[in-house]
C-alpha positions as CSV (number, residue, x, y, z in Angstrom):
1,X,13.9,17.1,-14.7
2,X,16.1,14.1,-15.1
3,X,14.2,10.9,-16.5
4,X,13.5,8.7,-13.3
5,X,13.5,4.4,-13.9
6,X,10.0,3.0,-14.2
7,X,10.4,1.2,-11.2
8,X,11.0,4.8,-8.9
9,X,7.7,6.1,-10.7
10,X,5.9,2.9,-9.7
11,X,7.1,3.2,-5.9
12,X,6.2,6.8,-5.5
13,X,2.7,6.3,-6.7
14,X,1.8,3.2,-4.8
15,X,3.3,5.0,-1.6
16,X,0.6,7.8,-2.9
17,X,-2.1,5.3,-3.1
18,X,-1.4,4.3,0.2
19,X,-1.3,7.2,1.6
20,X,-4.5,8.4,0.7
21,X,-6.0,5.1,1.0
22,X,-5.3,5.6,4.7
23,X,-6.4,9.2,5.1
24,X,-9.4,8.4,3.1
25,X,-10.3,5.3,5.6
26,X,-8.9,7.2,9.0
27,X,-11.4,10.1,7.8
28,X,-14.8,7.7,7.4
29,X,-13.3,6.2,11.0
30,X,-13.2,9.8,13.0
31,X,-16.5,10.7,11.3
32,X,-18.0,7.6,12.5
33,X,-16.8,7.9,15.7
34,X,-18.3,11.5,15.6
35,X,-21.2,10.2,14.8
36,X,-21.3,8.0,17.8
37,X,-20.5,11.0,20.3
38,X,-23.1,12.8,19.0
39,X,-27.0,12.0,20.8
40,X,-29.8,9.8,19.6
41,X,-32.6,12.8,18.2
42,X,-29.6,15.3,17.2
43,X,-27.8,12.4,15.5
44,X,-31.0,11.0,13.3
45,X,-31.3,14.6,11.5
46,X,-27.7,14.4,11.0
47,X,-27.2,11.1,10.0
48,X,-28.3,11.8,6.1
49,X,-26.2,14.6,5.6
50,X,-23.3,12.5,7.0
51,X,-24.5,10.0,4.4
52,X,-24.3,12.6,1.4
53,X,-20.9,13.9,2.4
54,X,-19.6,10.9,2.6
55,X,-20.7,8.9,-0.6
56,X,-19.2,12.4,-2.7
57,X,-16.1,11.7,-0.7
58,X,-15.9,7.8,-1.2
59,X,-16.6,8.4,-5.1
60,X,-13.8,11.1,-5.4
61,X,-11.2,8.8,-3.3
62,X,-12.0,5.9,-5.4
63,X,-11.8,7.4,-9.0
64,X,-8.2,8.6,-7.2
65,X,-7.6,5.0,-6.7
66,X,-8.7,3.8,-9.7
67,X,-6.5,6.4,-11.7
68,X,-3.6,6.1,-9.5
69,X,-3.6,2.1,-10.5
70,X,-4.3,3.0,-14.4
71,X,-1.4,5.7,-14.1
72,X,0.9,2.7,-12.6
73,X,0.0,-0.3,-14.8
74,X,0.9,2.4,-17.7
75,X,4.4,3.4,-16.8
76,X,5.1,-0.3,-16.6
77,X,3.4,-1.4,-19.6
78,X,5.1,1.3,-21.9
């Protein structure tokens, strides 16, 4: 594997970031809408495991974000 420029590296993994910024929010937005389809009693008991699910899926996406940023302000820093 040929040594890409900095800058390629740096494009690639914003585009990466952006990506799965947007899955991750489309995904809270169907669930939510889900949520909405579904009625009042039925929804109540399912409302907290909605809750658990995503919170475990909002931590994961952000510590992907968070190491996706580290992992670009470190190809352009060294």
């Amino acid at each position: 594997m040929k040594k890409y420029s900095n800058t390629v590296w740096t494009i690639f993994l914003l585009y990466v970031l952006i990506l799965l910024f947007s899955v991750h929010s489309l995904v809270i937005f169907i669930a939510g809408l889900a949520m909405l389809s579904i009625p009042v009693g039925l929804r109540n008991m399912l409302i907290v495991d909605f809750k658990n699910r995503t919170k475990w899926f909002n931590v994961v996406m952000t510590i992907v974000d968070i190491l996706l940023l580290a992992t670009i302000i470190w190809i352009n820093i060294k």
